[in-house]
C-alpha positions as CSV (number, residue, x, y, z in Angstrom):
1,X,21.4,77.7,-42.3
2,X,17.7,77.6,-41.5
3,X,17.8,74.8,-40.7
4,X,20.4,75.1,-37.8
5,X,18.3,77.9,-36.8
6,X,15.1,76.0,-36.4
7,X,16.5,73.2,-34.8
8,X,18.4,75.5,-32.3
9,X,14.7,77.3,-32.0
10,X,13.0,73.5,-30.7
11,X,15.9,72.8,-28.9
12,X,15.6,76.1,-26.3
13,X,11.9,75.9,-26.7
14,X,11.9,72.3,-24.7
15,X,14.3,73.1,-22.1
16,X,12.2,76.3,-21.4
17,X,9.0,74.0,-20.8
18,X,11.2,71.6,-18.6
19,X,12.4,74.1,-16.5
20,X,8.7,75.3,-16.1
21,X,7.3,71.6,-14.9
22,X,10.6,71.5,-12.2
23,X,9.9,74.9,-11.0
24,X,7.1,74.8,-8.4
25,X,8.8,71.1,-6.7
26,X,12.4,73.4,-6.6
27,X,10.4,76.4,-5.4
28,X,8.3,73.6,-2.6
29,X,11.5,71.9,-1.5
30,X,12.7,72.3,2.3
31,X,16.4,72.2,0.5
32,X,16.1,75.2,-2.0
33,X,16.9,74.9,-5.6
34,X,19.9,71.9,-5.6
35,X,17.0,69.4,-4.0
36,X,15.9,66.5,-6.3
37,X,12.2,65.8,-6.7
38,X,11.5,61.9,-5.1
39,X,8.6,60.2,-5.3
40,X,6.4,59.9,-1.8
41,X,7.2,56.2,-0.6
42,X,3.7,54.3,0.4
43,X,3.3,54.1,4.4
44,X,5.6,50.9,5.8
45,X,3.0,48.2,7.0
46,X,4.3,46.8,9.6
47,X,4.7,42.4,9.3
48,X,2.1,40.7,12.1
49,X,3.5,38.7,14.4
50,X,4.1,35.3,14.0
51,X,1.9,33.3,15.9
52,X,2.8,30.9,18.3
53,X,0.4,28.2,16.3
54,X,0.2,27.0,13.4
55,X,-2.7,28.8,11.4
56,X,-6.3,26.5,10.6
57,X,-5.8,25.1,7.1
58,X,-8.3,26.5,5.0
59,X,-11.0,23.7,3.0
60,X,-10.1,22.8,-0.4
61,X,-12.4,21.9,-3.0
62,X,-10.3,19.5,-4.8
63,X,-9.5,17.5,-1.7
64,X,-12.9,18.0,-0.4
65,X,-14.2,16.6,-3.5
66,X,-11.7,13.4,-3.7
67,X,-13.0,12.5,0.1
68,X,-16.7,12.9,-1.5
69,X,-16.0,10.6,-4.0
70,X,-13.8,7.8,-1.9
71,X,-16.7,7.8,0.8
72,X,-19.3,6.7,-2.0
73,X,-16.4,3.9,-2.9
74,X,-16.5,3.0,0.3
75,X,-19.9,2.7,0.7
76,X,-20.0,1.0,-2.5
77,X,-17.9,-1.9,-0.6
78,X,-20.6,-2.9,1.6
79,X,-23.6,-2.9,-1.4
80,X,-22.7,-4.0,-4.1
81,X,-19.7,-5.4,-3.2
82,X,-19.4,-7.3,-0.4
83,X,-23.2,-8.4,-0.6
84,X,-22.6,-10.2,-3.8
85,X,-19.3,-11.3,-2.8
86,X,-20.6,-13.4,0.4
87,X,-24.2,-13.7,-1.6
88,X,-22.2,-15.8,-4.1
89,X,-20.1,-17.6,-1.3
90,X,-23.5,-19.6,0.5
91,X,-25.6,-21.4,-1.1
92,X,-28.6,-20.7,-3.0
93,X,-31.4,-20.2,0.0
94,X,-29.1,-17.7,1.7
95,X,-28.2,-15.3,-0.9
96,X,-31.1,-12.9,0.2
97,X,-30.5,-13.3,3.8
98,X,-26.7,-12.2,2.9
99,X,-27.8,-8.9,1.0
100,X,-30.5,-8.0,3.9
101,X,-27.5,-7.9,6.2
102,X,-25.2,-5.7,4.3
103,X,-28.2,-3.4,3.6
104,X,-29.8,-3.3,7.2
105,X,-26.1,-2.5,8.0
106,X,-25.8,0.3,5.6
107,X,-29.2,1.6,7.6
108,X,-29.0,1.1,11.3
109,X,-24.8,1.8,11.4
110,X,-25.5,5.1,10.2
111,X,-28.0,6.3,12.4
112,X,-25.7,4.9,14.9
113,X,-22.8,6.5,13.7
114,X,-24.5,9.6,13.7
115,X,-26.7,9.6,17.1
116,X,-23.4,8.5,19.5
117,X,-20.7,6.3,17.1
118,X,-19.0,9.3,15.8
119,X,-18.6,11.0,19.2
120,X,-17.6,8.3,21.5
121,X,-14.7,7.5,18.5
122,X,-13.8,11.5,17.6
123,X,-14.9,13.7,20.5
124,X,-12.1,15.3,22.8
125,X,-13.9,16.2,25.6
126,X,-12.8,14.3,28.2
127,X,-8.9,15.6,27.7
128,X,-5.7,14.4,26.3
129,X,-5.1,12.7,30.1
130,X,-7.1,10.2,31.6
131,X,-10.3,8.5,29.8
132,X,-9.8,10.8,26.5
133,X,-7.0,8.5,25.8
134,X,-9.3,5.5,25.7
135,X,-12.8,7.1,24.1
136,X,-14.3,10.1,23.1
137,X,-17.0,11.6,24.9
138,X,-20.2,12.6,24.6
139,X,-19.6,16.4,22.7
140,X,-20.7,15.0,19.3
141,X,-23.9,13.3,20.0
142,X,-26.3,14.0,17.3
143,X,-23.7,15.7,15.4
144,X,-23.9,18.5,17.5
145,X,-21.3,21.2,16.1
146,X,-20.0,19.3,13.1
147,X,-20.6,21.3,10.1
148,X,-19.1,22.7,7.2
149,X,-16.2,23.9,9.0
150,X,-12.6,22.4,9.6
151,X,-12.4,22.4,13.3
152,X,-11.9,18.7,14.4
153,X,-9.8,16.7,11.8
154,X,-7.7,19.9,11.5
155,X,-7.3,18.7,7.3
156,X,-8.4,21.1,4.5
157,X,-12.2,19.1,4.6
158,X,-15.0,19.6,6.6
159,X,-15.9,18.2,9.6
160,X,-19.2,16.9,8.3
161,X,-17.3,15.2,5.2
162,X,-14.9,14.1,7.8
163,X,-17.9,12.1,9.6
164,X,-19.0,10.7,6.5
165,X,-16.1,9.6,5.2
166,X,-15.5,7.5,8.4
167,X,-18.8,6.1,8.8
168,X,-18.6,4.2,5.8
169,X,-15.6,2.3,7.7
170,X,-18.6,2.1,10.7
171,X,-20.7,0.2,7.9
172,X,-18.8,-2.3,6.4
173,X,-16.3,-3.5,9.2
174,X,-19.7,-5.6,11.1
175,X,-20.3,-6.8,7.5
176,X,-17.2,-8.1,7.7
177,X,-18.3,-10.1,10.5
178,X,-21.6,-11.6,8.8
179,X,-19.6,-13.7,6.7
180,X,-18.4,-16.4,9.9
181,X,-21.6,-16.6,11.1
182,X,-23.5,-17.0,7.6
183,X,-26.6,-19.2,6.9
184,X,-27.2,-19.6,10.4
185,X,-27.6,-16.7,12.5
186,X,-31.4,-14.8,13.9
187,X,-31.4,-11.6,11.7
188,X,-32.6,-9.7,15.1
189,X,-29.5,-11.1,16.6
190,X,-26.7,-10.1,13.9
191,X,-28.5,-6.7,14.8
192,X,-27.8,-6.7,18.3
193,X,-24.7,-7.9,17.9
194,X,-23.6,-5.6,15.4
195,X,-25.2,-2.3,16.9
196,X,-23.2,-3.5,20.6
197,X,-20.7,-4.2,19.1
198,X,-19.8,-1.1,17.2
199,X,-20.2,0.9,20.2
200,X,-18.3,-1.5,23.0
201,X,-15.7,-2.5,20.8
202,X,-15.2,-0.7,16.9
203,X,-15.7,2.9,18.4
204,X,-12.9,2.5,21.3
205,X,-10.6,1.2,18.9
206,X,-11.0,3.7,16.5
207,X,-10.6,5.9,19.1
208,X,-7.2,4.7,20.3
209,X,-6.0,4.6,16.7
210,X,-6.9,7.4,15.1
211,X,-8.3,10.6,17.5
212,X,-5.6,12.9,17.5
213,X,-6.2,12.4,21.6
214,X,-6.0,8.4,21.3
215,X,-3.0,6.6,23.5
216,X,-2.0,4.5,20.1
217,X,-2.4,7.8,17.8
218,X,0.7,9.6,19.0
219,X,4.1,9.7,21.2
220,X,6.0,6.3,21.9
221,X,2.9,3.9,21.7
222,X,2.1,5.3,18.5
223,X,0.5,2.2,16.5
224,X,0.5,2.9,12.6
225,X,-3.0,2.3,11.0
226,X,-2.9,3.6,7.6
227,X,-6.5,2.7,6.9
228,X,-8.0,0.2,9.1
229,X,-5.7,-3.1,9.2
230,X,-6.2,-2.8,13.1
231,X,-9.5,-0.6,13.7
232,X,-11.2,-2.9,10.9
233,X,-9.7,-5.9,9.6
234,X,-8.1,-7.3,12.6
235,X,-11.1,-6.8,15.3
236,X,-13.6,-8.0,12.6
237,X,-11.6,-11.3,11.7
238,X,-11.1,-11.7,15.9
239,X,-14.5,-11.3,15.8
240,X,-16.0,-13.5,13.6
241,X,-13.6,-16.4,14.8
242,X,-15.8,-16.1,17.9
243,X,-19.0,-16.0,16.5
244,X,-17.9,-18.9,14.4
245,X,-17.2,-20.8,17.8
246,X,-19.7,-19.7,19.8
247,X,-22.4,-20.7,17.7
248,X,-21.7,-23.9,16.4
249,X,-21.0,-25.7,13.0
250,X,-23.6,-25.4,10.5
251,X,-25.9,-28.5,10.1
252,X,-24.1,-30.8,7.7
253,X,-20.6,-29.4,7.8
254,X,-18.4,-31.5,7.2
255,X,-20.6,-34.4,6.2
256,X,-22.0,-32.8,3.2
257,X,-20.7,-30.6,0.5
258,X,-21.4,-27.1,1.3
259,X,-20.2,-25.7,-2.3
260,X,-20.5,-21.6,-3.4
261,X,-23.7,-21.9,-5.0
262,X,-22.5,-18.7,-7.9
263,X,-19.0,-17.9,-8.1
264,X,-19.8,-15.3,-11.1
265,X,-21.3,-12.9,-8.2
266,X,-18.3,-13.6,-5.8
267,X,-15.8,-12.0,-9.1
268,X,-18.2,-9.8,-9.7
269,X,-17.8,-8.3,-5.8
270,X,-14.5,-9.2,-5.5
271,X,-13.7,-7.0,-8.3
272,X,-16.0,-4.0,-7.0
273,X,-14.3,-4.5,-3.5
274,X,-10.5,-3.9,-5.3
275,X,-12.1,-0.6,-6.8
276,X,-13.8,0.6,-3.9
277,X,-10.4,-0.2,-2.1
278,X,-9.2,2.9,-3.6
279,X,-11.3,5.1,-1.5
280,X,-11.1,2.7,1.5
281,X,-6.9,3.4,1.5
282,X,-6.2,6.1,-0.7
283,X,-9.2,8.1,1.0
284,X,-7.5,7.5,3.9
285,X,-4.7,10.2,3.4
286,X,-7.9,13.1,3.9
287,X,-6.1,14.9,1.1
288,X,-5.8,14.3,-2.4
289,X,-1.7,14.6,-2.1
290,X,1.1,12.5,-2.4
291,X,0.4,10.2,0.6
292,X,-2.8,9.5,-1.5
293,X,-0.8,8.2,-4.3
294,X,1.3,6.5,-3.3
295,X,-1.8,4.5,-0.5
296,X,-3.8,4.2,-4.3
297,X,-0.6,2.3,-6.0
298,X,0.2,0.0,-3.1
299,X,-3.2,-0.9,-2.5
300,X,-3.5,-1.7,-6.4
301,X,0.1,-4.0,-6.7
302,X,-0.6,-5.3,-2.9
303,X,-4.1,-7.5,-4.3
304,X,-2.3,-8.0,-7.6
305,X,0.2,-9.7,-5.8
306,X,-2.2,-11.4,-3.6
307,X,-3.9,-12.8,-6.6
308,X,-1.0,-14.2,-7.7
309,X,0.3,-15.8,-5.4
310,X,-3.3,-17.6,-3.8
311,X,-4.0,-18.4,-7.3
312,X,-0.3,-20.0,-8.1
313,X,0.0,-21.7,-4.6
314,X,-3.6,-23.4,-5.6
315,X,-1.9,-24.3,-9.2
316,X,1.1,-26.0,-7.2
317,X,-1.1,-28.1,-5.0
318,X,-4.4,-28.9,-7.2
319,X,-3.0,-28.3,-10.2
320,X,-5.4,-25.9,-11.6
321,X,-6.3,-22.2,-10.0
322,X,-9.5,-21.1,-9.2
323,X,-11.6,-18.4,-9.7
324,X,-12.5,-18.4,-5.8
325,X,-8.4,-18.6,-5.2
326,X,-8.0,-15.7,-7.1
327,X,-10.8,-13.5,-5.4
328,X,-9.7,-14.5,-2.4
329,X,-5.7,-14.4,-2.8
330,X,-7.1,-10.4,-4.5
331,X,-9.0,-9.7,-1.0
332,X,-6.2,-11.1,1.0
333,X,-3.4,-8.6,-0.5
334,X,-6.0,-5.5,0.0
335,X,-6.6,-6.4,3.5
336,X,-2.9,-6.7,4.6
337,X,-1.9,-3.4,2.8
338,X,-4.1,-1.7,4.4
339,X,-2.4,-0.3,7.6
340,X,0.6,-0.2,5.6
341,X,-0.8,1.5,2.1
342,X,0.0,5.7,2.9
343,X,3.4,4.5,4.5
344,X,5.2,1.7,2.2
345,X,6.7,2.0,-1.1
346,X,5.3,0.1,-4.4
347,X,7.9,-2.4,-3.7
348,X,6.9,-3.4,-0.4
349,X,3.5,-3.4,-0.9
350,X,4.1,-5.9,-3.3
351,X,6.4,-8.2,-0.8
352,X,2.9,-7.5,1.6
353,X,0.6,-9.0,-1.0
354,X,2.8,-12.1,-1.4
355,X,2.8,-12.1,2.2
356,X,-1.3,-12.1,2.5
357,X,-1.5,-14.6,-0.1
358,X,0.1,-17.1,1.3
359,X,-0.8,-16.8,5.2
360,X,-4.0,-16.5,4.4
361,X,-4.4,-19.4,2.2
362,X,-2.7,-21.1,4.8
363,X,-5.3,-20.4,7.2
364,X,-8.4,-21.0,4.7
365,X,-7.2,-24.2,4.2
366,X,-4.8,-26.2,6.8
367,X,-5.4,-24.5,9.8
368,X,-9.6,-24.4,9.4
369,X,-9.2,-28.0,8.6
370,X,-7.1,-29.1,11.5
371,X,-8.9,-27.1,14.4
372,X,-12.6,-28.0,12.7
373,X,-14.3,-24.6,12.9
374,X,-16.8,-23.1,10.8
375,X,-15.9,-20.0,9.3
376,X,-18.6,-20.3,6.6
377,X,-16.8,-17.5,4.4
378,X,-13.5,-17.2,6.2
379,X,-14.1,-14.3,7.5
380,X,-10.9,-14.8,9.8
381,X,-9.0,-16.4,7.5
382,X,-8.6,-13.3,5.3
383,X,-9.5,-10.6,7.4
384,X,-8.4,-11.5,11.4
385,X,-5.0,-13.2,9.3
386,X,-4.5,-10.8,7.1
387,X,-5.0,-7.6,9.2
388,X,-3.0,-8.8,11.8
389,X,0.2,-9.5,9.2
390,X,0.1,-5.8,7.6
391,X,-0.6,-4.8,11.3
392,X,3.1,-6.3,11.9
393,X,4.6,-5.9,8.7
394,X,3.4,-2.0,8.5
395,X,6.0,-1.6,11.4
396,X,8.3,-3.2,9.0
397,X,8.2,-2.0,6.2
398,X,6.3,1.9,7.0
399,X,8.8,4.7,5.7
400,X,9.1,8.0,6.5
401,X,10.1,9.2,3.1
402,X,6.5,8.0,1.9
403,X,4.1,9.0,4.4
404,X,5.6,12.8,4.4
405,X,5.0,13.4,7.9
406,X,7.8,14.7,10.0
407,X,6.9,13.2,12.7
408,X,7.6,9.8,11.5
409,X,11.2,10.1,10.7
410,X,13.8,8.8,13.2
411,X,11.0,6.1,15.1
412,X,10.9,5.0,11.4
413,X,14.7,5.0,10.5
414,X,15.7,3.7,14.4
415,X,17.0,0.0,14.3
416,X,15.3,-1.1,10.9
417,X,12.0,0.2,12.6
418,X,12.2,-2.6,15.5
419,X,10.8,0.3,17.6
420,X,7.8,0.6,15.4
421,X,6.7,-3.6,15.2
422,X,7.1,-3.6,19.1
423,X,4.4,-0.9,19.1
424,X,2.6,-2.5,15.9
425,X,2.2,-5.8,18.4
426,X,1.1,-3.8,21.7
427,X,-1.5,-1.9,19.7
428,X,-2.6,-5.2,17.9
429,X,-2.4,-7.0,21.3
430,X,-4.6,-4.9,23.4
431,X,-7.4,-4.6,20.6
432,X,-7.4,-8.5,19.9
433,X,-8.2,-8.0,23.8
434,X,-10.6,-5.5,23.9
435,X,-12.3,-7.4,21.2
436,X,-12.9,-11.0,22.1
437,X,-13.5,-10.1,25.7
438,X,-15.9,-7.5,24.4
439,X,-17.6,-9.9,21.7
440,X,-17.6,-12.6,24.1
441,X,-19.9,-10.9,26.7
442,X,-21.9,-9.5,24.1
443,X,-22.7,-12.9,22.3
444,X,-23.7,-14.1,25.7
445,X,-25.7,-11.1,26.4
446,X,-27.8,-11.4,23.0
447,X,-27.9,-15.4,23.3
448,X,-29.7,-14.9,26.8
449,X,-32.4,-12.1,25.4
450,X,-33.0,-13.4,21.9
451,X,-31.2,-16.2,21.4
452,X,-28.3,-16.3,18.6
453,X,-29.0,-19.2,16.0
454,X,-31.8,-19.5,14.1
455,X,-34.0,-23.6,14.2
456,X,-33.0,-26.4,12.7
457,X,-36.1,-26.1,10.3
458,X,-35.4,-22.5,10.1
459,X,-31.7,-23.5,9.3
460,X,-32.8,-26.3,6.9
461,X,-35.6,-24.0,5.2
462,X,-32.9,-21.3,4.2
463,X,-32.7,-18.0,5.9
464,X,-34.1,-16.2,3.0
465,X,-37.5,-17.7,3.9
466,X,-37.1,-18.4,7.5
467,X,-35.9,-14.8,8.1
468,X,-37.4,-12.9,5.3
469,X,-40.6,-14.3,3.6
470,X,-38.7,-14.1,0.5
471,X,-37.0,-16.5,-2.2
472,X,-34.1,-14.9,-4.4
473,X,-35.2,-16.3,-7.8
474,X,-34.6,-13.8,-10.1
475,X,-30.8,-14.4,-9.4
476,X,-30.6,-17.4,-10.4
């Protein structure tokens, strides 16, 4: 019974101190008594507009640290890679002459780059009409206005990085070059030549291909160039059939044996050229994404392919493959993927590395043998074959699906992309044009001032003396 009573006793107690707590909101309330105490809502914020363009993408680390790390591949192409690929190619009195080149290159290209290359390639000044669809302007000289911030490539890197990244491209593709004209060129001419040459003919290119503003980069002349197959391969090869040409067979060629004098540095830059090939294409994509993936794997199965089937067709004919078939055959695929690598699948890319091994051992062999030229390290044979095939085939074989822009899909789905390898051949076509024309007056122009080819003691002495003062025996 006390019990009861207590409990009854707690029980009133509590609904005496809730009444109490309610009181002053009941006694406060606009609605007497009966109203319920609700919460104060938070002010509305009213939604911005949406703006009638798209907002800048902000800079990324992780992206801005992948393009970091593919423009020091890239760079890595030219030296080590490409010098002691073409340093093993010549023979043994060349091999320094060979690594000056790629090194002056890594020097002068980049204070070009930096003084005027970048601008007359990048700059919009001169308008989306007229002349800005042909080269930049003058807006960027000295890097004027290229920082850390995102304003020109639109991507999530900076514009500096952006610059960088696409001067290593301005390095290598002239090096590219050295290799028709080896063991037989002036150093001060190569200079010349390259310098004039990367601002006549490399920066308009670029231009067309890949300012936002250039009349290949968009609407219905639009010219895919993944990563250079066009803007570097193609115009280089072109290029250095010229030179080639234009100054002459090396003394002996063709009555004397003119073997590699050490093939073990050709692997060992071949090799360092397929590994700096993943910055070259997957670097291309700005953006460590899913365009970047997929660029890195067809690049990889495109020279594997390409090794295969250079080093195979070699086993068919000779009966035994080379180590030179292979590097080659592995060079070959890596070129013609190129335009093609953020656009194909894993499967075509394969198909393209078939395709670049055999064209291009085609043209290393039977068509340098019937027309007599002197490509000392078939410079066009790989490159000027082989970038103008994935030029072609990227039309072919490019899908949408892959390159996950929506810009791409219907032109890439219309009539088996018939659409796209018309374009692929106009936008080849007019820079084969621009290029010999261009390279043509320039060789004449240096030949007249400075002369292009070095004596015939010169010649006979080697260029590393003749040229440099200097004998390469330590790498022997």
């Amino acid at each position: 019974m006390k019990t009861q009573v207590c409990a009854r006793l707690i029980v009133a107690g509590l609904l005496l101190l809730v009444m109490s707590d309610l009181a002053p909101a009941q006694e406060n309330s606009p609605e007497g008594t009966n109203a319920v105490s609700v919460p104060i809502a938070a002010p509305a914020i009213e939604s911005p507009a949406v703006p009638s363009v798209p907002l800048a993408k902000q800079i990324d680390k992780g992206d801005t640290a992948w393009m970091l790390v593919s423009s020091a591949l890239v760079l890595m192409m030219t030296a080590p890679g490409l010098a002691l690929f073409y340093g093993g190619l010549v023979r043994k009195k060349n091999i320094l002459g060979v690594m000056m080149q790629c090194i002056a290159l890594m020097g002068v290209m980049s204070v070009v780059w930096a003084v005027w290359g970048y601008s007359l390639a990048f700059d919009k000044s001169l308008g989306e009409t007229g002349m800005g669809r042909f080269c930049g302007g003058f807006g960027l000289l000295m890097l004027k206005g290229v920082g850390a911030g995102n304003t020109v490539n639109g991507k999530t890197i900076p514009d500096l990085l952006h610059m960088v990244y696409q001067m290593m491209f301005f390095i290598i593709t002239p090096g590219l070059i050295c290799g028709a004209f080896a063991e037989r060129m002036k150093f001060s001419a190569m200079l010349l030549f390259c310098v004039l040459w990367g601002t006549f003919v490399y920066c308009p290119v670029a231009h067309w291909v890949w300012a936002a503003d250039g009349w290949l980069a968009s609407g219905d002349h639009l010219a895919l160039d993944f990563a250079g197959g066009t803007v570097v391969h193609l115009i280089s090869g072109a290029s250095a059939l010229l030179c080639a040409i234009m100054l002459g067979k090396r003394l002996g060629f063709g009555q004397e044996p003119m073997p590699p004098h050490n093939l073990t540095y050709t692997f060992i830059g071949a090799t360092m050229l397929w590994v700096g090939w993943f910055g070259f294409n997957a670097g291309s994509a700005l953006e460590a994404n899913g365009q970047a993936v997929y660029a890195f794997v067809a690049t990889h199965l495109a020279a594997a392919t390409g090794t295969l089937t250079w080093a195979g067709l070699e086993w068919l004919k000779r009966g035994k493959p080379s180590i030179l078939g292979a590097c080659s055959g592995a060079v070959a695929g890596l070129v013609c993927v190129t335009p093609a690598a953020g656009f194909v699948t894993p499967e075509s890319a394969m198909i393209l590395g078939v395709v670049a091994g055999a064209v291009c051992y085609f043209a290393c062999t039977t068509i340098k043998l019937k027309f007599g030229y002197d490509d000392s390290l078939d410079a066009f044979g790989v490159h000027g074959v082989g970038g103008f095939a994935g030029a072609i085939l990227t039309g072919v074989f490019a899908n949408s699906t892959v390159s996950g822009n929506d810009d791409y899909k219907g032109m890439l789905q219309d009539s088996g992309n018939l659409h796209q390898v018309i374009n692929q051949l106009v936008g080849a076509g007019a820079a084969l044009a621009l290029t010999l024309v261009g390279s043509f007056i320039l060789l004449k122009l240096i030949d007249a001032v400075v002369g292009l080819r070095v004596t015939q003691d010169e010649e006979i002495q080697g260029l590393d003396l003749s040229q440099h003062g200097e004998e390469g025996y330590i790498f022997y």
